[in-house]
C-alpha positions as CSV (number, residue, x, y, z in Angstrom):
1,X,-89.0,-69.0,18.5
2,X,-91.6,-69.4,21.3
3,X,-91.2,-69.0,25.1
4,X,-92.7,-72.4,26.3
5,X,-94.8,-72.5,30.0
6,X,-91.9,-73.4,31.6
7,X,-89.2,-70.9,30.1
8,X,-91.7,-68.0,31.3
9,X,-92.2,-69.8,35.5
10,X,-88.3,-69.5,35.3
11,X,-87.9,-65.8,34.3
12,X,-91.3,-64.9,36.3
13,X,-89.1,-66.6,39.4
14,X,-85.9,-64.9,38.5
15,X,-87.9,-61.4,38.5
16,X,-89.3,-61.8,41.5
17,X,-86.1,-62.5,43.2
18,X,-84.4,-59.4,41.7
19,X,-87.2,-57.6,42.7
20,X,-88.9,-58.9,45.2
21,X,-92.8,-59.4,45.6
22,X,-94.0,-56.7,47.2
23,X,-92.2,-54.0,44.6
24,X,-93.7,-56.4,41.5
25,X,-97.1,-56.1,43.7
26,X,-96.8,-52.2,43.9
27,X,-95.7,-52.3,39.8
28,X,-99.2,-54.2,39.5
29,X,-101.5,-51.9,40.8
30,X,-99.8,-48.8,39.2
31,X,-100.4,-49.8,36.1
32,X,-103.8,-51.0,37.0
33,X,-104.3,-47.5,38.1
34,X,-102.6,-46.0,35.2
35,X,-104.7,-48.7,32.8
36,X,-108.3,-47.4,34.8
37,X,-107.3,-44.2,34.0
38,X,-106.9,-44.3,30.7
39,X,-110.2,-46.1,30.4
40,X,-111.9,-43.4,32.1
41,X,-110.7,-40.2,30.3
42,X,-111.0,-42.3,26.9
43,X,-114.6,-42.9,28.2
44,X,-115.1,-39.0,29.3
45,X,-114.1,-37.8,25.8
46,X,-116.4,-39.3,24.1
47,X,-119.3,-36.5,24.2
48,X,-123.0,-36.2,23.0
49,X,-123.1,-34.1,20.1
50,X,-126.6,-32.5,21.8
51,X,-124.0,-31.5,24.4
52,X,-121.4,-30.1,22.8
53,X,-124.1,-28.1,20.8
54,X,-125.3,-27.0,24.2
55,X,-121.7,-25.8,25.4
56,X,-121.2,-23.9,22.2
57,X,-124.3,-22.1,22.4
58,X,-123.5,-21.2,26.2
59,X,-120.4,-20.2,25.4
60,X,-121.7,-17.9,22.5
61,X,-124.2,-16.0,24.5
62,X,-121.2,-15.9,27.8
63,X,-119.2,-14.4,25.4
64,X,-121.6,-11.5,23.7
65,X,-122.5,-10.7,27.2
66,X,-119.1,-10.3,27.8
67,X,-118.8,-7.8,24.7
68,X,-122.1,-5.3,25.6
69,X,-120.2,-4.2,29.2
């Protein structure tokens, strides 16, 4: 059983009573926040493999260094 156009105006009205607009406004752009986040560090962890490659290598070399003092 489906919520019709008119079922949803009524509960979207009765939640912004119980809440009033400004809180549902400040719920909005947390989770827009929280949503652009997400987006971003998804977007961040997808690395080049000629990076990572790179990294490893720098690492490698940081790290025999490290070992000859």
């Amino acid at each position: 059983m489906g919520f019709g156009w008119q079922e949803l105006l009524i509960i979207l009205v009765i939640v912004a009573l119980i809440f009033g607009t400004k809180k549902l406004r400040n719920i909005g752009s947390d989770v827009g926040g929280a949503i652009k986040g997400f987006k971003d560090s998804v977007s961040t962890d997808s690395v080049d493999p000629e990076e990572t490659e790179s990294t490893e290598k720098s690492e490698e070399h940081a790290e025999s260094s490290d070992q000859k003092d």
